[in-house]
KEDREN-687177 format. One line per 5 residues: number of its first residue (from 1); their letters; for each residue x, y, z of N, C-alpha, C. Coordinates in nm, 2 decimals. Atoms other than C-alpha are relative to their C-alpha. Example, Ala and Ser with C-alpha at 12.3 -4.5 7.8 and 13.67 -1.06 7.14 Angstrom:
REM residues 2
1 = AS = 0.09,-0.12,0.00,1.23,-0.45,0.78,0.09,0.12,0.00  -0.09,-0.11,0.00,1.37,-0.11,0.71,-0.08,0.11,0.08
//
This chain:
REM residues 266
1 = XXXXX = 0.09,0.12,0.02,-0.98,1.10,-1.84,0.05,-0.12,0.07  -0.06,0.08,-0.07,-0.94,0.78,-1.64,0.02,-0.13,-0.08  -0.07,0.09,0.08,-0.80,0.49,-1.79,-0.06,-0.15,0.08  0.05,0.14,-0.07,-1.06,0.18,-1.69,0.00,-0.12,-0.11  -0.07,0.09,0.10,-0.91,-0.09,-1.96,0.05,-0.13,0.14
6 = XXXXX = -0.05,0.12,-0.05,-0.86,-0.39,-1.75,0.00,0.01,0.13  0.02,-0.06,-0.14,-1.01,-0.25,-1.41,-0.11,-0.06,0.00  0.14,0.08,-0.03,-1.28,-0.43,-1.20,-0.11,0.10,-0.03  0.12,-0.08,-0.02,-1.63,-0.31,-1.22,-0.12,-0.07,0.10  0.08,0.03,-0.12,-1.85,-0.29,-0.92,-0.12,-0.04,-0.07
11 = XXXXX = 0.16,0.01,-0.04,-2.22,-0.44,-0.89,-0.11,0.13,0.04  0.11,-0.14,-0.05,-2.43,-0.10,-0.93,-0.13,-0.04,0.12  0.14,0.02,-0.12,-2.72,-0.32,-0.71,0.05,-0.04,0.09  -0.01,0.05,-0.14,-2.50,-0.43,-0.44,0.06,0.17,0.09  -0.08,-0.11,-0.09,-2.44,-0.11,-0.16,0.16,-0.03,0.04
16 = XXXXX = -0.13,0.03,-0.05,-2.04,-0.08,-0.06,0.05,0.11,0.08  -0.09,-0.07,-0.11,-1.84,0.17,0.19,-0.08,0.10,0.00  0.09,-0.11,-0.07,-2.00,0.51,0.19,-0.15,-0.02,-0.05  0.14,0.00,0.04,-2.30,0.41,0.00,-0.08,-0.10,0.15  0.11,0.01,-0.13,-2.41,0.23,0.35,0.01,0.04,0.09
21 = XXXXX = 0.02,-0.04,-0.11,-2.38,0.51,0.53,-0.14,0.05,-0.02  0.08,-0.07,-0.03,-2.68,0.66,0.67,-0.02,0.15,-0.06  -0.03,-0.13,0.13,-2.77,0.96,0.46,0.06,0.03,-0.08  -0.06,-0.02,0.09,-2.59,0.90,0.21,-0.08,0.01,-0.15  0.06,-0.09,0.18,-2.65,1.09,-0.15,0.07,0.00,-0.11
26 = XXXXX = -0.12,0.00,0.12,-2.47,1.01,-0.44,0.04,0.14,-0.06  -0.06,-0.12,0.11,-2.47,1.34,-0.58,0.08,0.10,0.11  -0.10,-0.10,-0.11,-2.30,1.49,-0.21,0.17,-0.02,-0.03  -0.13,0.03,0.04,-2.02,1.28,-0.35,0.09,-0.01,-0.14  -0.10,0.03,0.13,-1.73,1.31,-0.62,0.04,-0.15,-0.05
31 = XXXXX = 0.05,0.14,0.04,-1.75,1.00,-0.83,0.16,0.00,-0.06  -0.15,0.01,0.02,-1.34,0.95,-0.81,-0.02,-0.14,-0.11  0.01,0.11,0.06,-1.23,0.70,-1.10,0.16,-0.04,-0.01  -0.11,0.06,0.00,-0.94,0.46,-1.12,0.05,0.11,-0.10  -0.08,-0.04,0.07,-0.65,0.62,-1.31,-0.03,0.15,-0.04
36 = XXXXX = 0.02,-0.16,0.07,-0.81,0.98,-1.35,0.09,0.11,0.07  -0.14,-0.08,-0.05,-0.57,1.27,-1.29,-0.05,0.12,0.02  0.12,-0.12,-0.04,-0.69,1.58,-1.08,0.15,0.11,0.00  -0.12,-0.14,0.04,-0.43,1.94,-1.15,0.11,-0.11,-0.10  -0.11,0.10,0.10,-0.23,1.71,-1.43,0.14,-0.02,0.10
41 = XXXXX = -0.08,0.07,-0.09,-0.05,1.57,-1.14,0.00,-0.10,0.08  0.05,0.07,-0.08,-0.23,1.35,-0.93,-0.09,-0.14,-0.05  0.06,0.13,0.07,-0.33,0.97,-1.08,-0.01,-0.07,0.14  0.13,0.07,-0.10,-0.61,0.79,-0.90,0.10,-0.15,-0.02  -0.05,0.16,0.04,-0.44,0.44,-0.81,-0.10,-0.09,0.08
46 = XXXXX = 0.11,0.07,-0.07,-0.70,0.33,-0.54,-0.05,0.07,0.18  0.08,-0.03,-0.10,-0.93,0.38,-0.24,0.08,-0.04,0.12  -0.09,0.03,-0.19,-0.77,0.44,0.12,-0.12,0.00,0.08  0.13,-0.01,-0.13,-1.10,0.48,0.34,-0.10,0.12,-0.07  0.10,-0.12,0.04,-1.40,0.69,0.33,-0.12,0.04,0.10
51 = XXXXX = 0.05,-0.02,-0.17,-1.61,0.86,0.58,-0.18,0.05,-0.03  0.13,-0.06,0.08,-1.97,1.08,0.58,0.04,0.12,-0.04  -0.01,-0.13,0.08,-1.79,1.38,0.47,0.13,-0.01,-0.13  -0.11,0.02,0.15,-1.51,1.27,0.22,0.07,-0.13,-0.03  -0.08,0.13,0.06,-1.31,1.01,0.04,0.12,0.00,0.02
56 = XXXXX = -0.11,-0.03,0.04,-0.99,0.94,0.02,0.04,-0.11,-0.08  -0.07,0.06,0.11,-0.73,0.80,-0.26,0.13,-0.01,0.00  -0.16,0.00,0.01,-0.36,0.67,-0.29,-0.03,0.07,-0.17  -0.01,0.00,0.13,-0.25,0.84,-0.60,0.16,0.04,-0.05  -0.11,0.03,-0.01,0.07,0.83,-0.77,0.04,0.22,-0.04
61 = XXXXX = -0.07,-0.14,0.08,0.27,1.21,-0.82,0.08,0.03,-0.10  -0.09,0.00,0.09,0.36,1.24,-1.14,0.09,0.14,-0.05  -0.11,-0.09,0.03,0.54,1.56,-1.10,0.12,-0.06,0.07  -0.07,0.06,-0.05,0.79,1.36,-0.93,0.03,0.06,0.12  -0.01,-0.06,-0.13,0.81,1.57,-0.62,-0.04,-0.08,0.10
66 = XXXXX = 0.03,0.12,-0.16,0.64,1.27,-0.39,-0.04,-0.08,-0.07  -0.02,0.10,0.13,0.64,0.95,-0.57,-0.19,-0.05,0.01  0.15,0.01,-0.04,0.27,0.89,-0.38,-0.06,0.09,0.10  0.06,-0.14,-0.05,0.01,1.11,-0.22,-0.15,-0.09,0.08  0.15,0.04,-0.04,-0.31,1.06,-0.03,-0.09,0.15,-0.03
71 = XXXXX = 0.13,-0.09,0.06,-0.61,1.27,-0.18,-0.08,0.00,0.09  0.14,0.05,-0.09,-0.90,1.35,0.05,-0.10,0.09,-0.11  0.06,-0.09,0.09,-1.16,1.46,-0.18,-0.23,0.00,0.10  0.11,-0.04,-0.09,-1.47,1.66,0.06,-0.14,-0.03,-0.11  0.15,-0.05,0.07,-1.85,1.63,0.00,0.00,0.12,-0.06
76 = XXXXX = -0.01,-0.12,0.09,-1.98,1.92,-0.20,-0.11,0.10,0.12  0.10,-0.03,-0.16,-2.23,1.99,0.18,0.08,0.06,0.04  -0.08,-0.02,-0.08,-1.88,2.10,0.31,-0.01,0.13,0.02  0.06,-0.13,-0.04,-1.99,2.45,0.39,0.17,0.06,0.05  -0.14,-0.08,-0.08,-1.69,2.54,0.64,0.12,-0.09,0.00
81 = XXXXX = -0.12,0.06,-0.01,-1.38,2.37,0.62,0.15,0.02,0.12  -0.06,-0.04,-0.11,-1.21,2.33,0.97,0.19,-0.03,-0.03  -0.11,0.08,0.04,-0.90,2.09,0.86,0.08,0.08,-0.10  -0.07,-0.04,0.09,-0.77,2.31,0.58,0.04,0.13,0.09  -0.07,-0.12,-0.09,-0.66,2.65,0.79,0.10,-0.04,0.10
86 = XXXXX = -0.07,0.04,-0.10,-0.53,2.40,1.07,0.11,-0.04,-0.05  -0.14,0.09,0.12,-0.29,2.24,0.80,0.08,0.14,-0.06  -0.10,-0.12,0.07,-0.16,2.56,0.65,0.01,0.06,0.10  -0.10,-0.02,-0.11,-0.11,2.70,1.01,0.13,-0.05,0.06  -0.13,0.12,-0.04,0.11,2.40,1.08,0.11,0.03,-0.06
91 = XXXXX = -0.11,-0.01,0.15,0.28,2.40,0.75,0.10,0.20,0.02  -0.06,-0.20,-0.05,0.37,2.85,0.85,0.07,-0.03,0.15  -0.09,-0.03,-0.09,0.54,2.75,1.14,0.14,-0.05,0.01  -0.14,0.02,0.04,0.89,2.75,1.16,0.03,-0.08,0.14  -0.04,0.12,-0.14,0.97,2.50,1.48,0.07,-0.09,-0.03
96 = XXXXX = -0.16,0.07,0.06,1.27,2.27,1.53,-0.06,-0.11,0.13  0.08,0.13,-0.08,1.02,2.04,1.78,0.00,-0.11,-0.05  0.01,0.17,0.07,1.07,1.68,1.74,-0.11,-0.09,0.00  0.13,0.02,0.00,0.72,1.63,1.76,-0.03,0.02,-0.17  0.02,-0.05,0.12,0.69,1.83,1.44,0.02,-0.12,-0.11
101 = XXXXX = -0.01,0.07,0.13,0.82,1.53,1.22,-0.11,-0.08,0.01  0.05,0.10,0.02,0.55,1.31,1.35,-0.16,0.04,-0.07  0.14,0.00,0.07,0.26,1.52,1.18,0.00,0.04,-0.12  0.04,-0.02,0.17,0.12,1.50,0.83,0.00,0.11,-0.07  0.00,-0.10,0.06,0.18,1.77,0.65,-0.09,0.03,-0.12
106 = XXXXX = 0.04,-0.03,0.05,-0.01,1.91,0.42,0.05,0.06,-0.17  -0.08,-0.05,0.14,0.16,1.94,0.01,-0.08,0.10,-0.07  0.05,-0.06,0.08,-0.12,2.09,-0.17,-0.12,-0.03,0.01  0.11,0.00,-0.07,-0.49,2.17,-0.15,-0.07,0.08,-0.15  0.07,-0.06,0.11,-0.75,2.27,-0.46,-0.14,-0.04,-0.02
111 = XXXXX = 0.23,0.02,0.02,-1.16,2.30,-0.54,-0.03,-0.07,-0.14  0.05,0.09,0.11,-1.26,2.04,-0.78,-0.18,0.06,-0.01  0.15,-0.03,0.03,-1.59,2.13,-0.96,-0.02,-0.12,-0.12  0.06,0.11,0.04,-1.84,1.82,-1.00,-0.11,0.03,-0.04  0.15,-0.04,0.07,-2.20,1.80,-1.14,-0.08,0.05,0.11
116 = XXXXX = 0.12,-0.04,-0.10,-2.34,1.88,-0.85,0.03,0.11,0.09  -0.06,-0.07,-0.11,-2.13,2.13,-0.66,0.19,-0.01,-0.04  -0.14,-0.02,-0.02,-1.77,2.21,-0.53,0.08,-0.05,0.12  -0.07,0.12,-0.09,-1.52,1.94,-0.39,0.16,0.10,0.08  -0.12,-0.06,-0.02,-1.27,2.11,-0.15,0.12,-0.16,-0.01
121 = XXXXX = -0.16,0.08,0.03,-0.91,1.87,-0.22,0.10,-0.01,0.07  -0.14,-0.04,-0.05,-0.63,1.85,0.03,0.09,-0.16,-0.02  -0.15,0.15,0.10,-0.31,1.63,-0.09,0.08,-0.03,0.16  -0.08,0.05,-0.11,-0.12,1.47,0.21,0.08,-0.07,-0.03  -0.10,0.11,0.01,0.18,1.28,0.25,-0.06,-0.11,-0.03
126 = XXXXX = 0.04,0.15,-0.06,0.11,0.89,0.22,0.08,-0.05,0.07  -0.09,0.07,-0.11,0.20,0.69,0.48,0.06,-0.11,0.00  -0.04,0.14,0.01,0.40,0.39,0.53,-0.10,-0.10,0.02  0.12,0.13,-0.05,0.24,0.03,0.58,0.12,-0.08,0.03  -0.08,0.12,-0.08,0.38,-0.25,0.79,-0.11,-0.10,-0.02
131 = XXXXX = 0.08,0.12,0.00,0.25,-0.58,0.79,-0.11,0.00,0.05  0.13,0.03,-0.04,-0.01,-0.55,1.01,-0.12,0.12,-0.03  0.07,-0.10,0.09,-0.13,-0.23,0.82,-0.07,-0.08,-0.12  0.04,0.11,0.16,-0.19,-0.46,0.51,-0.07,-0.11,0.08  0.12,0.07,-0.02,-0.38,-0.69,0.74,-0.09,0.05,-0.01
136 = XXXXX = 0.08,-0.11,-0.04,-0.60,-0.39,0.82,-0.09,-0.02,-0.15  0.07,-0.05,0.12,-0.68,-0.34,0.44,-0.03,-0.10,-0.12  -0.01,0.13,0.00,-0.74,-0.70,0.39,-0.15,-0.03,0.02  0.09,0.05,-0.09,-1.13,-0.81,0.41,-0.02,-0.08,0.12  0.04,0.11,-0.15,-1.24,-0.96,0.76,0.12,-0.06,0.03
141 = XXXXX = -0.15,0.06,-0.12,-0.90,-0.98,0.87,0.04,-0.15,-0.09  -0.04,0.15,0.07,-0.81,-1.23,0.56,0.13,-0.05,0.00  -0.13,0.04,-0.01,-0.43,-1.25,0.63,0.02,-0.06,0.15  -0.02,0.04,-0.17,-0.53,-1.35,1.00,0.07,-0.15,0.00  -0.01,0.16,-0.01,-0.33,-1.70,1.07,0.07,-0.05,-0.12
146 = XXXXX = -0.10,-0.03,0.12,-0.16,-1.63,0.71,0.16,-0.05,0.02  -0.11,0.01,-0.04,0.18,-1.50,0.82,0.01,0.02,0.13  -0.02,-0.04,-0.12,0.34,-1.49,1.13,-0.04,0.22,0.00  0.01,-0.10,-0.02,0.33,-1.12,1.28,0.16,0.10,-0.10  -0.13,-0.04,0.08,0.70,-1.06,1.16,0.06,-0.19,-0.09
151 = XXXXX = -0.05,0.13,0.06,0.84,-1.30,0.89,0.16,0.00,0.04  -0.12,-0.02,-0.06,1.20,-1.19,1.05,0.07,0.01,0.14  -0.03,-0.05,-0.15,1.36,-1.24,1.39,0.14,-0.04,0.01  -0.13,0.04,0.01,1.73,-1.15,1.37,0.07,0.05,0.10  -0.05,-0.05,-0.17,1.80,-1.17,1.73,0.13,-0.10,-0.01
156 = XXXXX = -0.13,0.15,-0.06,2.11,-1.37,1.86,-0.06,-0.02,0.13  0.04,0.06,-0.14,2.13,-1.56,2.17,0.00,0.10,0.12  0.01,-0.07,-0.12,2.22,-1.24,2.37,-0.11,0.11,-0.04  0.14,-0.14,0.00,1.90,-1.01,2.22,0.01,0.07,-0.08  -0.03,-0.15,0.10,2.07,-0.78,2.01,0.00,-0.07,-0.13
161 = XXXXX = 0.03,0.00,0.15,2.04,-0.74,1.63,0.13,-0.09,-0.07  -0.10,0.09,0.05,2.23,-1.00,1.43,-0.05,0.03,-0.17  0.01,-0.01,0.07,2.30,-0.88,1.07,-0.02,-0.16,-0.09  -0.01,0.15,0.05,2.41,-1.22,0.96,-0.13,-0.09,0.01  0.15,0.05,-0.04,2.10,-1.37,1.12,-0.11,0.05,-0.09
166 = XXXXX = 0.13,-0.08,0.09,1.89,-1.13,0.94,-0.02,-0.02,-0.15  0.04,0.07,0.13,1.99,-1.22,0.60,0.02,-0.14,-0.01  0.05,0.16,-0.01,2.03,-1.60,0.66,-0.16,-0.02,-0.04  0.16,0.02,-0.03,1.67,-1.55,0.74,-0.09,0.03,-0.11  0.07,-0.08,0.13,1.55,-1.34,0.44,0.06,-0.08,-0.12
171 = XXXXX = -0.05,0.13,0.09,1.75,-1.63,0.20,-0.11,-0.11,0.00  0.12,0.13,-0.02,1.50,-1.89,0.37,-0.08,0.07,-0.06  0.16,-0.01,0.05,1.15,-1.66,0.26,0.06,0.03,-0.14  0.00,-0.10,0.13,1.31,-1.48,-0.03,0.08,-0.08,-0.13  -0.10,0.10,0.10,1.57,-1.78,-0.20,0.15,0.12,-0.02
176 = XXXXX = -0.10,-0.07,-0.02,1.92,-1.62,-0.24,-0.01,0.10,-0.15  -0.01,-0.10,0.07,2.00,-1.29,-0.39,0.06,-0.07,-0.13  -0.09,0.02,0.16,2.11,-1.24,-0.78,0.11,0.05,0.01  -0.14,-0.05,0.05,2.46,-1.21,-0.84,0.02,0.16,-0.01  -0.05,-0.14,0.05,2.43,-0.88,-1.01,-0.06,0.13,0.10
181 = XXXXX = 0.05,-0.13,-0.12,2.24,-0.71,-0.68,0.12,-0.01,0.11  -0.08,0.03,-0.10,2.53,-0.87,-0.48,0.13,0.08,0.00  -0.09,-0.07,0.03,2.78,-0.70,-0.67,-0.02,0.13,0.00  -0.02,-0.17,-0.04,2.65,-0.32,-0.63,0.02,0.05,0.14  -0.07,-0.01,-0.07,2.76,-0.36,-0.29,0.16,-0.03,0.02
186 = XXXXX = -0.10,0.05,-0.04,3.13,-0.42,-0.19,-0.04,-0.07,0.15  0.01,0.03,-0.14,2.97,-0.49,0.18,-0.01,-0.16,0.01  0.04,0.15,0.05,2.83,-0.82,0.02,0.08,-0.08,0.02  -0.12,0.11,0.06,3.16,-1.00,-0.02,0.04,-0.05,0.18  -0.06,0.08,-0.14,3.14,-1.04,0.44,-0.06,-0.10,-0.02
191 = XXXXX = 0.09,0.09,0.01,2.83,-1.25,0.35,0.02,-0.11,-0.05  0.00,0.12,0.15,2.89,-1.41,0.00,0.12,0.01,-0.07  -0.09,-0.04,0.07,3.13,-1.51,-0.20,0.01,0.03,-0.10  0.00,-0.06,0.15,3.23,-1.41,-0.55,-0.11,-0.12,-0.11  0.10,0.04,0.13,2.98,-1.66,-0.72,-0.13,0.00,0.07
196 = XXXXX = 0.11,-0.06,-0.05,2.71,-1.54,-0.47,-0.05,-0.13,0.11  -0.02,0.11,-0.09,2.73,-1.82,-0.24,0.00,0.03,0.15  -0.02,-0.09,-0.15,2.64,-1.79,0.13,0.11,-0.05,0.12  -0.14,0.00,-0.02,2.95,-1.77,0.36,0.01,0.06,0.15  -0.02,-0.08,-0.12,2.79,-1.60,0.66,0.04,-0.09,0.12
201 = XXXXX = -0.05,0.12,-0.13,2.87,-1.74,1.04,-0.10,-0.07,0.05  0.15,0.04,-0.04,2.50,-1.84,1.07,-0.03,-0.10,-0.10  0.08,0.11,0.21,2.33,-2.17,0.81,-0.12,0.09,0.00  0.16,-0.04,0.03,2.03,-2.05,0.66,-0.10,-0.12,0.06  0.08,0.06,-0.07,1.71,-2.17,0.86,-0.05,-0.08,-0.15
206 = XXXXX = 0.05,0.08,0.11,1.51,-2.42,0.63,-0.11,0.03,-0.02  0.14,-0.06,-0.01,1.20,-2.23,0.70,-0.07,0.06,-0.16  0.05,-0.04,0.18,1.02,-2.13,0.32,-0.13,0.06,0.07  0.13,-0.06,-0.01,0.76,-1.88,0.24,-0.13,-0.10,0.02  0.12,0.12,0.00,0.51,-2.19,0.18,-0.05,-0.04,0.17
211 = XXXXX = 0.03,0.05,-0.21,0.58,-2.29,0.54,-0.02,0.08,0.10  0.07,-0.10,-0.11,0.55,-1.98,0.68,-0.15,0.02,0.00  0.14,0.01,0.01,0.21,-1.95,0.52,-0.09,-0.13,0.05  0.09,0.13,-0.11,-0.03,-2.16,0.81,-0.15,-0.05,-0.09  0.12,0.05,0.04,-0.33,-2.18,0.61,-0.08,-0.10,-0.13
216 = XXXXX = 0.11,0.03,0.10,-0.43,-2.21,0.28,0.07,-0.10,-0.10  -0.05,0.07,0.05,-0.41,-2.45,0.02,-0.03,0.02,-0.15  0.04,-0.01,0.14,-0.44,-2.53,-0.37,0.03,0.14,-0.08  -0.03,-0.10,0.06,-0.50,-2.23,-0.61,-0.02,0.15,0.11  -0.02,-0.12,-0.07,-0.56,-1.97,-0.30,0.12,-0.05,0.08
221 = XXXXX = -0.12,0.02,-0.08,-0.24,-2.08,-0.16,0.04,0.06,-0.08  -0.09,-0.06,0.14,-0.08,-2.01,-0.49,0.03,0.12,0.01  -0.01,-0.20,0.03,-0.23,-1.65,-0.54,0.00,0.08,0.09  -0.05,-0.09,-0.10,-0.16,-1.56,-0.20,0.15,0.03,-0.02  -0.15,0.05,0.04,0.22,-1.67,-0.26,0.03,0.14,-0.11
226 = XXXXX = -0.03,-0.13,0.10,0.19,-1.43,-0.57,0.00,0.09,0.05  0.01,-0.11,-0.04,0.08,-1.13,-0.41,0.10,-0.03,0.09  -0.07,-0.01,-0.12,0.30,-1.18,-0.09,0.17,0.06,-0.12  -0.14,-0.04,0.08,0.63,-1.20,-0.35,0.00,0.10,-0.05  -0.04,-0.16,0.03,0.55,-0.88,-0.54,0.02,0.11,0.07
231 = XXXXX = -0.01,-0.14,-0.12,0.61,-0.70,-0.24,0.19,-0.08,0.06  -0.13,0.06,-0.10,0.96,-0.96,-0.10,0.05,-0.07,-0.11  -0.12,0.00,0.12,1.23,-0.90,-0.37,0.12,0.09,0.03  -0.14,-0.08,0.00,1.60,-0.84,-0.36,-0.01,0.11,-0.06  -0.04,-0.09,0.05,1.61,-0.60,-0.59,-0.12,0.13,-0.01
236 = XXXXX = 0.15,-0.10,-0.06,1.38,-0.27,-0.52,-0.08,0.02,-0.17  0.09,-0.03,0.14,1.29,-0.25,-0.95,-0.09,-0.15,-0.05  0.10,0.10,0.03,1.15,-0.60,-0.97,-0.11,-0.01,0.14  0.10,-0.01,-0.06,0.89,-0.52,-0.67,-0.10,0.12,-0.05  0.14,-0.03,0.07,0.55,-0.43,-0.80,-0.03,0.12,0.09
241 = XXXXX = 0.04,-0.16,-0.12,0.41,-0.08,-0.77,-0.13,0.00,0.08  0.14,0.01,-0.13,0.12,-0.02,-0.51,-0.09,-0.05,-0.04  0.14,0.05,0.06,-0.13,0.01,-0.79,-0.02,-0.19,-0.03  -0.04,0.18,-0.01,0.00,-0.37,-0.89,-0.06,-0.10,0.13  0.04,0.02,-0.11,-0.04,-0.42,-0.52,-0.12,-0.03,0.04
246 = XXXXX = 0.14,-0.03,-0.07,-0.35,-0.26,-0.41,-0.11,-0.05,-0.12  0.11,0.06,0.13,-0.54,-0.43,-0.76,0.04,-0.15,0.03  -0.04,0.11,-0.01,-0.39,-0.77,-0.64,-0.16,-0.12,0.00  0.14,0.10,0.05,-0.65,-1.09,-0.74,-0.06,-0.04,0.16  0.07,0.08,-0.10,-0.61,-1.26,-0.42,-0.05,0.14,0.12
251 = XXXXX = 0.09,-0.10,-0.10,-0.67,-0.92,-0.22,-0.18,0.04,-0.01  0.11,-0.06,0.04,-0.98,-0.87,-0.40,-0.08,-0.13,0.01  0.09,0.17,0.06,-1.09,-1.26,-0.40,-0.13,0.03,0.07  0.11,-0.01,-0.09,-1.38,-1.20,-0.13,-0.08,0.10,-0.11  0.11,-0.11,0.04,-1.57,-0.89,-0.32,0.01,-0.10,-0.17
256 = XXXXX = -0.02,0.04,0.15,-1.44,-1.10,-0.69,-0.14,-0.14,0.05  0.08,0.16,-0.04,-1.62,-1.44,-0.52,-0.19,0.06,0.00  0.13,-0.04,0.00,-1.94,-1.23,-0.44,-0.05,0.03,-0.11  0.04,-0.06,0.13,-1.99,-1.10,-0.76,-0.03,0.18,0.00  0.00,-0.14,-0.04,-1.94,-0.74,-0.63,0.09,0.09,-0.09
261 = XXXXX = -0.15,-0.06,0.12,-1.61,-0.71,-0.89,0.02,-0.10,-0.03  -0.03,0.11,0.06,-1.52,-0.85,-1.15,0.13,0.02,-0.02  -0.14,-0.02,0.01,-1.18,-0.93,-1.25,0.06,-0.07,-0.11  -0.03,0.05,0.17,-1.05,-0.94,-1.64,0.13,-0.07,0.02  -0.14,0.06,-0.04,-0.77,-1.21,-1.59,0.04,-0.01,-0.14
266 = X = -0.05,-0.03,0.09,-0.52,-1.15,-1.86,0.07,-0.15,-0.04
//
């Protein structure tokens, strides 16, 4: 059962992603829901894309075997299924090709039965995101003019990679580390000293997240500022999980403003 307690709810009269495709049928599709869990393994955290023959979903793995997953879940029209034989061919060959790492493999694959028919399922790796991936999944290009392209550039004067430079740099967006993340390194002590003090051969630039951000101002300055930070933290257990992420206020401001979703602020 899905767990919609403090989840937006769409506008049933405004159309949204596959509902304006061209022959589109509500009942060809599986009516995926936040938080619901398909083989008591797979929790629904949010919508990756969606096409005229299937959906897909980030969801988290709670068998702990892959911490996140991408779900594609097929129309119930899907008659022949080309993609699933080609994926378990792949997956049956044994090759030591350095190509081989760069394709998706395929974890796990199962037939969901919905009210109207039968949803073929295949589970995929999830992929990384870089900044300009998270532009991508951003309405109308809303981070455009935001942030620079890279918020880091830890070149030295001859080109090459400057450690020093690189956290100088991540001090300016990020404010300096906590003591107690400085100390589960020994490497820390070239940087900083023993009360966490910085000590590198570089000053820290004066540049701030506020200043890197070119646009916006007042309360959407703010809740951009929010979202940007749950993602650029020292420590990897105080950065927010995807779902945290991909449910973010200011990500959703545009469809929240329309009145397309609403959004229960706590």
């Amino acid at each position: 059962m899905a767990d919609t307690v403090g989840q937006q709810v769409l506008d049933p009269s405004v159309l949204v992603e596959e509902e304006t495709i061209r022959g589109y049928k509500a009942e060809d599709y599986y009516s995926v829901r936040i938080g619901e869990v398909f083989q008591d393994r797979y929790r629904v955290i949010g919508k990756l894309g969606y096409g005229t023959a299937s959906t897909v979903w980030l969801c988290q793995d709670l068998s702990g075997q892959d911490e996140y997953i991408a779900l594609k879940v097929y129309i119930n029209r899907s008659k022949v299924h080309r993609e699933l034989p080609i994926y378990k061919h792949i997956n049956s060959l044994n090759s030591e090709h350095e190509g081989r790492a760069y394709i998706r493999k395929l974890i796990d694959s199962f037939e969901l039965s919905g009210p109207h028919g039968k949803h073929t399922c295949l589970v995929h790796e999830a992929l990384g995101m870089n900044m300009e991936e998270l532009r991508d999944l951003v309405p109308r290009g809303a981070m455009d003019g935001y942030l620079p392209k890279r918020l880091f550039y830890p070149q030295g004067e001859d080109g090459r990679y400057s450690e020093s430079i690189h956290l100088a740099q991540m001090i300016s967006i990020m404010g300096p580390p906590p003591l107690d993340f400085l100390q589960r390194s020994g490497k820390s002590k070239l940087f900083w000293d023993d009360e966490g003090v910085w000590k590198g051969d570089v000053p820290i630039p004066e540049t701030k997240l506020e200043i890197a951000e070119a646009r916006l101002q007042g309360e959407e300055k703010e809740l951009f500022l929010i979202f940007i930070r749950k993602m650029l933290q020292w420590k990897p257990e105080d950065r927010k999980d995807l779902e945290d992420v991909f449910m973010d206020e200011w990500l959703l401001a545009d469809l929240i403003e329309a009145g397309v979703v609403t959004c229960d602020r706590q």
